[in-house]
N, C-alpha and C positions, 0 to 999 in steps of 0.2 A: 504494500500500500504506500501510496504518495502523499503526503500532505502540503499542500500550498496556501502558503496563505495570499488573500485577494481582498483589497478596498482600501479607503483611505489608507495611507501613510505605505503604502506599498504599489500605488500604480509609477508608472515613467511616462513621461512626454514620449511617446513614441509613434514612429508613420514614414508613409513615405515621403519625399518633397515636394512641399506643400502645404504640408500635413498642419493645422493651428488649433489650439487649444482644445487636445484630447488626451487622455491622460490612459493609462489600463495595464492590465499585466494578463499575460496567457497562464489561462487555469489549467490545460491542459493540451498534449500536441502530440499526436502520433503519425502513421501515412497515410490516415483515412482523412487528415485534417486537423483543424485545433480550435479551442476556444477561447476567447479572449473576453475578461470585464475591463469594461470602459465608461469612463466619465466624458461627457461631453460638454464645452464650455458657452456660454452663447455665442454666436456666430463660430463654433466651430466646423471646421471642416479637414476632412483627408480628400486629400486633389485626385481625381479619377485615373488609376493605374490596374494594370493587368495583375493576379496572380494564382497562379496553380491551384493553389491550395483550397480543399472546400473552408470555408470560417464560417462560424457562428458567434453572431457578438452579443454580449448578456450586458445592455446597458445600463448601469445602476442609477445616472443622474444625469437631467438632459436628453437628449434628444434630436434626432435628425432623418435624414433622408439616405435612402440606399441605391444607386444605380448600377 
């Protein structure tokens, strides 16, 4: 068993470029995919990029749009 811990005082600014006030940490990551909590900030955004990977993102605060 794996224990991770997720939310305040444990997400990072992280994304790709572009990427503005989103905070989060991967809860889990295997080759089916991974899941990531995220905080999102007002007018945040991650700038529209390609990737492999399936994601599932478990938003804890905030809110947005997915394309």
């Amino acid at each position: 068993m794996d224990i991770r811990r997720f939310g305040p005082g444990q997400r990072r600014p992280d994304g790709p470029p572009g990427t503005r006030g989103v905070s989060g940490t991967v809860i889990h990551q295997d080759a089916r995919g991974l899941v990531t909590e995220m905080a999102c900030e007002r007018r945040a955004l991650i700038a529209p990029h390609a990737n492999p990977n399936t994601t599932l993102f478990v938003i804890i605060s905030g809110g947005g749009f997915v394309q």
